[in-house]
NUMARLUM-274645 format. One record per residue: x, y, z of N, C-alpha, C, O in turn; residue number from 0. Coordinates in nm, 4 decimals, m for minus. Last residue first. Layout:
<pts>
X  Y  Z  X  Y  Z  X  Y  Z  X  Y  Z  NUM;
...
</pts>
This chain:
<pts>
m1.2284  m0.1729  1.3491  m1.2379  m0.0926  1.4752  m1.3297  m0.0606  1.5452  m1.3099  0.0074  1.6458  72;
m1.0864  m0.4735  1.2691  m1.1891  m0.3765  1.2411  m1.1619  m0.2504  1.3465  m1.0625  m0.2530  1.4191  71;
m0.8663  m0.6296  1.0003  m0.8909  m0.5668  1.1576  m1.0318  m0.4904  1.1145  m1.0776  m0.4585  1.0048  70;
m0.8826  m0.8160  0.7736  m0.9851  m0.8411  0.8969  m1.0267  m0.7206  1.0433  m1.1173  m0.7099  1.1259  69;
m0.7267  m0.7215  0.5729  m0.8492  m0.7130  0.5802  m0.9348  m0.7401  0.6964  m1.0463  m0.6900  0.7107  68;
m0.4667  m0.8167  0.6234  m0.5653  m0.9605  0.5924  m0.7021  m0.9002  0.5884  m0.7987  m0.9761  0.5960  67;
m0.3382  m0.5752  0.6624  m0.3159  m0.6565  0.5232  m0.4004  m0.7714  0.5441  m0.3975  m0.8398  0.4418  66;
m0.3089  m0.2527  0.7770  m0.4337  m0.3407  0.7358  m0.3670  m0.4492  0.6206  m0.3470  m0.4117  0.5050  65;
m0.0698  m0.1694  0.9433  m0.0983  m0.1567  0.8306  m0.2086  m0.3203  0.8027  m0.1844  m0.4408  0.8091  64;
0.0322  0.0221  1.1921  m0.0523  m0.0638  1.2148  m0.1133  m0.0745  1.0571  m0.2042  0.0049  1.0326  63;
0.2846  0.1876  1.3328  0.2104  0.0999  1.1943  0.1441  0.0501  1.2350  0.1742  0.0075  1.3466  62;
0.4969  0.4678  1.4868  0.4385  0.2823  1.4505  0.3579  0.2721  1.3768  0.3387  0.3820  1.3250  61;
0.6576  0.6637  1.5140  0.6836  0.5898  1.5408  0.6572  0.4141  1.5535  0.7168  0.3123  1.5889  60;
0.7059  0.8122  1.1452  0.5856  0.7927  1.2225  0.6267  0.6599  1.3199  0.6375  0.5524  1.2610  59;
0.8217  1.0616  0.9379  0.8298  0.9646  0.9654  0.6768  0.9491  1.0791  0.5828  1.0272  1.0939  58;
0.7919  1.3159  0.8127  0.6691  1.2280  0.7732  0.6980  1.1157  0.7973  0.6451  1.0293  0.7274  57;
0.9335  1.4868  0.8937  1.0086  1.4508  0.8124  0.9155  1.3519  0.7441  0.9457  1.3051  0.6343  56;
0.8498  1.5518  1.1732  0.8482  1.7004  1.0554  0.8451  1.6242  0.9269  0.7702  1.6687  0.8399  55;
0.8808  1.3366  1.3138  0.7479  1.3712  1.2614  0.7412  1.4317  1.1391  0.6757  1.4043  1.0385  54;
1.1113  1.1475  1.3652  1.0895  1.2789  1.2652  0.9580  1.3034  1.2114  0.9260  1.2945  1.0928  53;
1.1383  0.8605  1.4161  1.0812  0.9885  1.4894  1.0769  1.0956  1.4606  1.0265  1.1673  1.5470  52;
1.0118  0.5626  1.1875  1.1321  0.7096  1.2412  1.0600  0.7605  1.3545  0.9487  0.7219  1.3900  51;
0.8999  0.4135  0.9198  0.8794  0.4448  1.0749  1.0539  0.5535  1.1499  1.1717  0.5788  1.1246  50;
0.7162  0.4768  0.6571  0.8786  0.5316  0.6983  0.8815  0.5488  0.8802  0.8703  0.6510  0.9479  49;
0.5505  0.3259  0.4328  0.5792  0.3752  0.5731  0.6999  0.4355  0.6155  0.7942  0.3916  0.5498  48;
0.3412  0.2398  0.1338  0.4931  0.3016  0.1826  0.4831  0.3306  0.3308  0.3694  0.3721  0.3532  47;
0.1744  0.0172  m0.0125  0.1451  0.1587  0.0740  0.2972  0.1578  0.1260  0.3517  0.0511  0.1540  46;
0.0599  m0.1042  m0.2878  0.1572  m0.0947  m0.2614  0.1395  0.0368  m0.1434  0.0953  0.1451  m0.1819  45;
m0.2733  m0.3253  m0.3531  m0.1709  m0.1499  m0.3915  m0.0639  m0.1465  m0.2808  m0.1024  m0.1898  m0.1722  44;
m0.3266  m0.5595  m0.3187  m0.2725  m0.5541  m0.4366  m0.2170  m0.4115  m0.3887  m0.0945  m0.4006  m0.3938  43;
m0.5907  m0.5433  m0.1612  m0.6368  m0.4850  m0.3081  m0.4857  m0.5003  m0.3954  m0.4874  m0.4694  m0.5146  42;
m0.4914  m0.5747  0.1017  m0.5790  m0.6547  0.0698  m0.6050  m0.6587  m0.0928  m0.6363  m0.7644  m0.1475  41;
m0.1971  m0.3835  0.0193  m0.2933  m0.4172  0.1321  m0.3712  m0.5438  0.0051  m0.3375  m0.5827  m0.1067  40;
0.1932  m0.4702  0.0880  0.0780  m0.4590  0.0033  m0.0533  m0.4706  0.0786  m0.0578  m0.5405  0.1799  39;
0.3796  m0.2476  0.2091  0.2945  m0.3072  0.2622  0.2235  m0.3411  0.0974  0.2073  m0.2559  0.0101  38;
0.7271  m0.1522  0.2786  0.6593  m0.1553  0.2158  0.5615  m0.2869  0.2271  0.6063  m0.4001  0.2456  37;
0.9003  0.1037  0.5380  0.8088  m0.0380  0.4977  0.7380  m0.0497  0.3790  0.6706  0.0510  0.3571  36;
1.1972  0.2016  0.6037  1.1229  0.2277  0.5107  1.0417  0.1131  0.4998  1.0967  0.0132  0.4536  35;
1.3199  0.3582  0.9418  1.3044  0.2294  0.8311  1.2071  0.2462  0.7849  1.1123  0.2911  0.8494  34;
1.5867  0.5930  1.0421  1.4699  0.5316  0.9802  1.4377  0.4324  0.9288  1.5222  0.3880  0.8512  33;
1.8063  0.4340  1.2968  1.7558  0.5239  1.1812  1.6653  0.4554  1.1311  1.6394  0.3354  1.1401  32;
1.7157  0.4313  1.6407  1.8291  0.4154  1.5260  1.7788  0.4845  1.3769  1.7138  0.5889  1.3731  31;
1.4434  0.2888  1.8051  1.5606  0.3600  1.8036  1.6210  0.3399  1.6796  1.5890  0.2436  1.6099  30;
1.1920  0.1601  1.8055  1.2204  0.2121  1.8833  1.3601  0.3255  1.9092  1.3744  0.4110  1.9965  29;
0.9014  0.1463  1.6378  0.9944  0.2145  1.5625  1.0838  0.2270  1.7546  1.0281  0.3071  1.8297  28;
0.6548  m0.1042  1.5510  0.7041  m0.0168  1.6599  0.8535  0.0180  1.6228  0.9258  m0.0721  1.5803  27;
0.3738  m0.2432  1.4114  0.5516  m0.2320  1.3875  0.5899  m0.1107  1.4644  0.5406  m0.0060  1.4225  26;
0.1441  m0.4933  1.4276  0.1750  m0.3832  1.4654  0.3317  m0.3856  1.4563  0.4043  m0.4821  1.4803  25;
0.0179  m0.6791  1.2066  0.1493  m0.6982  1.2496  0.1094  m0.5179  1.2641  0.0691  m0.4400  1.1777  24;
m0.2932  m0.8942  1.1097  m0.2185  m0.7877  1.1073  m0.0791  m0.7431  1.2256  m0.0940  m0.7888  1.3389  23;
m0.2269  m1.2439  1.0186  m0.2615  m1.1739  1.0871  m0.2080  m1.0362  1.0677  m0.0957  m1.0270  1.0183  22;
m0.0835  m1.4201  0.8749  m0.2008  m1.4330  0.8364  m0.3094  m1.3666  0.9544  m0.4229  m1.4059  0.9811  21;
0.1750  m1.2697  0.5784  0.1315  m1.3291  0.7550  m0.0016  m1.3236  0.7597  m0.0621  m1.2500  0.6818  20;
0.4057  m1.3237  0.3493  0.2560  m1.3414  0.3970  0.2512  m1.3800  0.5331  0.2985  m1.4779  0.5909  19;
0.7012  m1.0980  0.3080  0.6373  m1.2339  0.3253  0.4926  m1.2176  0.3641  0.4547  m1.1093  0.4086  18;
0.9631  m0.9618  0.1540  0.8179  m0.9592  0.1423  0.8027  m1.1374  0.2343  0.8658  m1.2426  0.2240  17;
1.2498  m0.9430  0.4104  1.1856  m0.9902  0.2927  1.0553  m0.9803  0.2974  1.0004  m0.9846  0.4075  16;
1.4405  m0.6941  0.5576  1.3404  m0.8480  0.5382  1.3481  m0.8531  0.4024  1.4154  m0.7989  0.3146  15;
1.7498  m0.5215  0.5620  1.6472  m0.5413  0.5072  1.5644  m0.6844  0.6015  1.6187  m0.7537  0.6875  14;
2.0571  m0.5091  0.6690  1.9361  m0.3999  0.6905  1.8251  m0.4383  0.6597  1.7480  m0.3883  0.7416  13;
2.2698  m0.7262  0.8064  2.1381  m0.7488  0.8039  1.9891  m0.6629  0.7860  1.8773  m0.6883  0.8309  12;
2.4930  m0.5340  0.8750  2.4768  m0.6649  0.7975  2.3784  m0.7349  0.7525  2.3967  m0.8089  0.6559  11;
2.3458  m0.3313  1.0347  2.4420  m0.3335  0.8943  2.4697  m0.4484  0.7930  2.4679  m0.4494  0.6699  10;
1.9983  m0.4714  1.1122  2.1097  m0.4324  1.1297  2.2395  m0.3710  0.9616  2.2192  m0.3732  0.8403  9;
1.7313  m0.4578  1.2461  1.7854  m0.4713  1.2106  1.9362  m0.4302  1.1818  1.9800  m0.3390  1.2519  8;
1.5762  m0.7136  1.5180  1.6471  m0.6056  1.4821  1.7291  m0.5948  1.3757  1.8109  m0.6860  1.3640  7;
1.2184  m0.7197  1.6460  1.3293  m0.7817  1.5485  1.4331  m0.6515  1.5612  1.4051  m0.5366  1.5955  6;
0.9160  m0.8351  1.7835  1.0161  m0.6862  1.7861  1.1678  m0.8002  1.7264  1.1997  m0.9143  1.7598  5;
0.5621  m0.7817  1.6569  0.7212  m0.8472  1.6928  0.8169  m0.7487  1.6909  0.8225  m0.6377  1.6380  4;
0.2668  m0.8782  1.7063  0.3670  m0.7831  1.7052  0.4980  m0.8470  1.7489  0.5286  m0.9278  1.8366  3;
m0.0765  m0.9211  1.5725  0.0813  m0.9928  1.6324  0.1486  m0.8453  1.6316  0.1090  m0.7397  1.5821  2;
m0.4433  m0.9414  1.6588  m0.2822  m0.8705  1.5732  m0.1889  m0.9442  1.6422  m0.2064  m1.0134  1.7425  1;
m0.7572  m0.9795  1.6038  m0.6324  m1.0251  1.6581  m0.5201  m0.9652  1.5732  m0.5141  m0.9480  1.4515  0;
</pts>
């Protein structure tokens, strides 16, 4: 099972906050400028994302970042 949410951010409002979810969270990039994710996985290590549309640029329009360990495939 995954969640997905669609949020927006903004000038006044660019960032979240770290928080615990107790499911994996697909993140869909639909417009505007890049956003930078930072994921801890299951182990503690810190994984970086940069959702965008600039392939060239090593952005990537979505995520699917493993954090409860459970997804499988």
């Amino acid at each position: 099972m995954l969640t997905s949410i669609y949020y927006l951010l903004t000038d006044d409002r660019p960032i979240d906050h770290f928080h615990i979810n107790k499911s994996d969270i697909m993140h869909y990039f639909h417009a505007g400028s890049p956003v930078l994710y930072l994921v801890l996985d299951p182990n503690g290590t810190l994984q970086k994302f940069k959702l965008g549309m600039d392939l060239a640029k090593g952005e990537t329009p979505q995520i699917l970042p493993v954090v409860t360990g459970k997804l499988r495939s």
